[in-house]
C-alpha positions in Angstrom: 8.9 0.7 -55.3 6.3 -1.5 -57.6 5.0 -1.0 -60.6 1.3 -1.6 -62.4 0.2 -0.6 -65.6 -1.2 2.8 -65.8 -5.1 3.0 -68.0 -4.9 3.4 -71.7 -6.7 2.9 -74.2 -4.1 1.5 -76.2 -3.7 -2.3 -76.8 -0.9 -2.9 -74.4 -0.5 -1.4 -70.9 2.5 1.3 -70.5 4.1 0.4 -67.5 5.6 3.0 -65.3 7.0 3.5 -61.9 4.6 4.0 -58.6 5.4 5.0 -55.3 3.8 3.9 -52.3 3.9 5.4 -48.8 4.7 3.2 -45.5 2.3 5.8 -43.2 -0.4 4.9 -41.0 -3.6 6.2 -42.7 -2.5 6.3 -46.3 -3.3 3.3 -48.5 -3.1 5.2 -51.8 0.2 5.7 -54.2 1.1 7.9 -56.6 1.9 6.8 -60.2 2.5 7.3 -63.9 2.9 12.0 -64.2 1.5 12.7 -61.1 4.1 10.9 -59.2 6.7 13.0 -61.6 5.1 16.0 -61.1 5.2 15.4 -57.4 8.6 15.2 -56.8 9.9 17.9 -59.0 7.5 20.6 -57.4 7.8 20.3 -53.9 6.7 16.9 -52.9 5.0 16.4 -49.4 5.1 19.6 -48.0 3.5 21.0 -50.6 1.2 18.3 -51.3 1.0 16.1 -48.9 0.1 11.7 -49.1 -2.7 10.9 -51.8 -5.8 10.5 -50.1 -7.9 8.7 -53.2 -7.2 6.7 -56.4 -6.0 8.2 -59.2 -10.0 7.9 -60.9 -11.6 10.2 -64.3 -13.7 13.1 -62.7 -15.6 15.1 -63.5 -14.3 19.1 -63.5 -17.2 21.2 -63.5 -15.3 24.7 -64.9 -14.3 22.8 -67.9 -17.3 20.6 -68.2 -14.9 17.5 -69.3 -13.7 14.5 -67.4 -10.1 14.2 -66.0 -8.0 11.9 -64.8 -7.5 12.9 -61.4 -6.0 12.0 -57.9 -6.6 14.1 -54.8 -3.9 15.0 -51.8 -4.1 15.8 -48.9 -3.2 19.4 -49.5 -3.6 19.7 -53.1 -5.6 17.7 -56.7 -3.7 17.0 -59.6 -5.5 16.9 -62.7 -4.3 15.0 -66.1 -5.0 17.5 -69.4 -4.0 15.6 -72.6 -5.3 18.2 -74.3 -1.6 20.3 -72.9 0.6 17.3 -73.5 3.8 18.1 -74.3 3.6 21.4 -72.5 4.4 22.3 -68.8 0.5 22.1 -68.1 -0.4 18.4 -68.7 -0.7 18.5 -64.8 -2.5 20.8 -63.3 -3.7 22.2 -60.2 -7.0 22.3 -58.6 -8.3 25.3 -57.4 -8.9 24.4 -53.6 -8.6 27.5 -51.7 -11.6 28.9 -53.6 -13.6 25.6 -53.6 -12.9 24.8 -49.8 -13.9 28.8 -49.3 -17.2 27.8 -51.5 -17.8 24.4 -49.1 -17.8 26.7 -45.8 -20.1 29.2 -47.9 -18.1 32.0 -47.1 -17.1 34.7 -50.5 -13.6 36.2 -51.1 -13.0 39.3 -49.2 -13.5 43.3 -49.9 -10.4 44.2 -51.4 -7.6 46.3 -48.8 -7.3 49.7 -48.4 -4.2 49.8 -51.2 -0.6 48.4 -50.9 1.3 48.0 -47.6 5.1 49.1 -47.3 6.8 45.4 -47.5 4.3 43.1 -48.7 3.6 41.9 -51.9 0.4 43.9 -53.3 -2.3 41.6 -55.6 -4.0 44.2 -57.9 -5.9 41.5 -59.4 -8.1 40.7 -56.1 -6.8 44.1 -53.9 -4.9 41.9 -51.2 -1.5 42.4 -49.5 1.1 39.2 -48.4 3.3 40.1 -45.6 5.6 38.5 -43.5 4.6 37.9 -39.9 8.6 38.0 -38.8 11.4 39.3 -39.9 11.9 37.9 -43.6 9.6 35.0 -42.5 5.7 34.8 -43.4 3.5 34.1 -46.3 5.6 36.7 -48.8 8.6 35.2 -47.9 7.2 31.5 -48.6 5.1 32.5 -51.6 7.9 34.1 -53.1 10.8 31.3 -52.4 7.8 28.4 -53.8 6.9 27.5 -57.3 6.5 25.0 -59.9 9.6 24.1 -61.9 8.0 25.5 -65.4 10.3 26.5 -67.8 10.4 29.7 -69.1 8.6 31.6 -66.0 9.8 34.4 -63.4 9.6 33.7 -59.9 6.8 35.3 -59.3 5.0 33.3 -62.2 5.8 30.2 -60.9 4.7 31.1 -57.4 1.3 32.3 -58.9 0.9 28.9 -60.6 1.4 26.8 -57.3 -0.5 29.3 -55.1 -2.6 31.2 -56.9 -4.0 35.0 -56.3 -4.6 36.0 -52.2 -8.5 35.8 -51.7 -8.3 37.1 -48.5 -6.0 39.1 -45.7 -4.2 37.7 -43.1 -6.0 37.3 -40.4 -6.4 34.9 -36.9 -8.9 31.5 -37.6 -8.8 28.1 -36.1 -8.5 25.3 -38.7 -9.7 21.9 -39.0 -7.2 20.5 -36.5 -8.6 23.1 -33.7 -5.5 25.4 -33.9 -6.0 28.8 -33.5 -3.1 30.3 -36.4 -3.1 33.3 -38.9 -4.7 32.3 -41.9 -4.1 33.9 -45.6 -6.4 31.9 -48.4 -5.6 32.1 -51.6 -7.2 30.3 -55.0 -5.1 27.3 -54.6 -4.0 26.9 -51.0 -4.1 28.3 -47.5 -1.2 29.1 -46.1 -1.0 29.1 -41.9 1.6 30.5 -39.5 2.9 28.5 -36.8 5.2 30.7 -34.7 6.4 27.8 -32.4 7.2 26.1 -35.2 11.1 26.2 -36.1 11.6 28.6 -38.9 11.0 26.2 -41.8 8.1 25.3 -40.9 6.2 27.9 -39.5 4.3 28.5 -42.2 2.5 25.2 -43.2 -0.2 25.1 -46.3 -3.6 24.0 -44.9 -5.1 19.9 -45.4 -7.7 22.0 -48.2 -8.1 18.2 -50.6 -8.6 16.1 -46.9 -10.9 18.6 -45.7 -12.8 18.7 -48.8 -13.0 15.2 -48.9 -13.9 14.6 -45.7 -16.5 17.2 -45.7 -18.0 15.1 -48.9 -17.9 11.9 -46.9 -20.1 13.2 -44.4 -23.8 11.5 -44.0 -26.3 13.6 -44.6 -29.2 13.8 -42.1 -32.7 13.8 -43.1 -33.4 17.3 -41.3 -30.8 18.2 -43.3 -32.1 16.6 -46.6 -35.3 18.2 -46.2 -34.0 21.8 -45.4 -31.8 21.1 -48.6 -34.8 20.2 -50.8 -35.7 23.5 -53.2 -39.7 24.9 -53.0 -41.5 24.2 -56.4 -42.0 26.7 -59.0 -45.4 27.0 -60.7 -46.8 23.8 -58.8 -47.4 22.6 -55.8 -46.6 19.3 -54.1 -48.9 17.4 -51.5 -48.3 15.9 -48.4 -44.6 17.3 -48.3 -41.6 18.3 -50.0 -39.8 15.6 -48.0 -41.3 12.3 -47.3 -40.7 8.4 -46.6 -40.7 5.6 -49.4 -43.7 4.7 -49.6 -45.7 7.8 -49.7 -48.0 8.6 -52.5 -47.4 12.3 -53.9 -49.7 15.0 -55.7 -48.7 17.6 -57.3 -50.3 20.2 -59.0 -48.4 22.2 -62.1 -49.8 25.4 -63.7 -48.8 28.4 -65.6 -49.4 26.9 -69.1 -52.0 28.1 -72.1 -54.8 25.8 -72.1 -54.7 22.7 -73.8 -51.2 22.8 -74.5 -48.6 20.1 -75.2 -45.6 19.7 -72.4 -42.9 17.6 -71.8 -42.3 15.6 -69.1 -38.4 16.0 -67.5 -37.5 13.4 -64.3 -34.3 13.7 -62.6 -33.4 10.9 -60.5 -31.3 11.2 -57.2 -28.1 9.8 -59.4 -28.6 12.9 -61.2 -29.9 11.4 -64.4 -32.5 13.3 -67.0 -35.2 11.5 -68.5 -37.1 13.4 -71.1 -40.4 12.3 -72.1 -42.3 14.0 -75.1 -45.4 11.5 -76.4 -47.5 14.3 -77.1 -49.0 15.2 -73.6 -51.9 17.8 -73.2 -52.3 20.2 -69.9 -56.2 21.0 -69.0 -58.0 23.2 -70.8 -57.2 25.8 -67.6 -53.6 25.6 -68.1 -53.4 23.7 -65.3 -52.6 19.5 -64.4 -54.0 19.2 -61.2 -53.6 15.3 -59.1 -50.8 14.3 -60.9 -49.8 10.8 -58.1 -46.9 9.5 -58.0 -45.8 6.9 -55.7 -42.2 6.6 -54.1 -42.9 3.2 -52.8 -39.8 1.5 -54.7 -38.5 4.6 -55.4 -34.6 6.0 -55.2 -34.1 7.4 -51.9 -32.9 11.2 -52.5 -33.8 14.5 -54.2 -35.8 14.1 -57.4 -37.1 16.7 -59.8 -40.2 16.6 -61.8 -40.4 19.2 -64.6 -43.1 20.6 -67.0 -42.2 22.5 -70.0 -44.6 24.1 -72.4 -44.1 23.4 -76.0 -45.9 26.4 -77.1 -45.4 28.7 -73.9 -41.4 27.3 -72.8 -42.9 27.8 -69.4 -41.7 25.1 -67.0 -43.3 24.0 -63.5 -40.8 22.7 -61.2 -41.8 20.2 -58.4 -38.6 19.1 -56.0 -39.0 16.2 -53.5 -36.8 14.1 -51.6 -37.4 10.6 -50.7 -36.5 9.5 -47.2 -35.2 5.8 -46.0 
């Protein structure tokens, strides 16, 4: 055990307890009420070894910045705004975001509830056992989070979230061929030669997401990935080296009228520019150049909007190493 100081904004660090893990592979450790949390709700079967620092990130369903450390099965998420409460840590919703990552959409719902499983009116799904009192109802209904206050079944739906699919056969990320069940946070697998605690595992969902992140992007792929514009039009190509001149043509507006310019950059960052800018007296702004020698490799977006009109041209490019 060590200890560090955990980031605050207050004058002088708290200092808390951290745990690191002697495993090949695993360089992180887990600190401060995630380590906590951790322990008291299942620990590394559940969750698995942290896979990244403990970092702010940003969560895109609550369009607010967490402090945040992904697992290898799971994400745990800091919400001061809940402090106090059960749900100062909580869970990422992986199942759903991995299912997102492999483009693939929750299933139909079933047919209706099955004698001896556990029936999901919420999404239409069923969880069964796959053996006699062993199987996904059996595990989702013997693991929860330690909250205060819930049933069972409560605490189970907090750790696992709703089924988003039925049980059926798929091969993971590690090549095995296994019944699958996905639900909003987790993905539960069954192992059969497994001894009977562990034949059913929950899937890698926060390495594979991460791992699917850290993959390089090919330019083929770049390219195909780089949106058609929308009331313009872009010359040579959509897709092209630094160092290629660009022109684009943007149309759609009333004559004469005033626009402003937008530029997203390949970090993602909006520039507005609005010094009083007239399109031609046919609506149009035809030849616009612009050079990418010294520019940000990556996908950029140029933007039109009218002042008058709110019509906006959209011209997407992606500059190339």
């Amino acid at each position: 055990m060590t200890v560090q100081p955990r980031p605050t904004a207050a004058a002088e660090p708290i200092v808390l307890e951290t745990q690191c893990f002697d495993v090949p592979g695993i360089t992180e450790c887990l600190a401060d009420d995630f380590l906590a949390y951790w322990k008291n709700n299942g620990g590394l079967p559940v969750f698995g070894y942290p896979i990244t620092e403990a970092a702010d990130e940003y969560n895109v369903d609550s369009d607010a910045d967490y402090w945040t450390q992904w697992l290898e099965r799971n994400r745990f998420e800091l919400h001061p705004e809940n402090a106090g409460t059960p749900y100062e840590v909580l869970l990422g919703l992986l199942g759903k975001e991995r299912l997102a990552q492999l483009g693939r959409d929750a299933e139909p719902r079933e047919a209706g509830p099955v004698d001896g499983c556990l029936w999901f009116e919420e999404t239409g799904h069923n969880v069964c056992d796959q053996a006699s009192n062993l199987g996904f109802k059996s595990y989702w209904q013997s693991h929860g989070l330690k909250i205060d206050g819930l049933d069972t079944y409560a605490r189970s739906l907090q750790l696992f979230g709703l089924p988003l699919t039925s049980a059926q056969t798929e091969t993971n990320a590690n090549g095995d061929t296994v019944v699958t069940q996905w639900f909003e946070r987790a993905r539960l697998e069954w192992h059969p030669s497994n001894p009977d605690e562990f034949k059913v595992l929950l899937g890698l969902l926060g390495k594979e997401i991460i791992d699917e992140w850290s993959q390089p992007v090919t330019p083929e792929q770049q390219c195909e990935n780089t949106p058609d514009p929308r009331s313009a039009n872009i010359r040579p190509s959509k897709c092209v080296q630094a160092g290629t001149v660009l022109f684009f043509d943007f149309y759609g507006f009333q004559p004469n009228e005033e626009v402003i310019l937008w530029i997203t950059d390949p970090a993602g960052e909006t520039y507005k520019f609005d010094d009083g800018t007239s399109i031609g007296a046919t609506g149009s702004l035809e030849n616009a150049e612009w050079p990418t020698d010294g520019s940000e490799t990556g996908l950029w977006l140029i933007s039109l909007e009218g002042k008058t009109s709110k019509h906006i041209a959209d011209v997407f490019f992606t500059v190339l190493p």
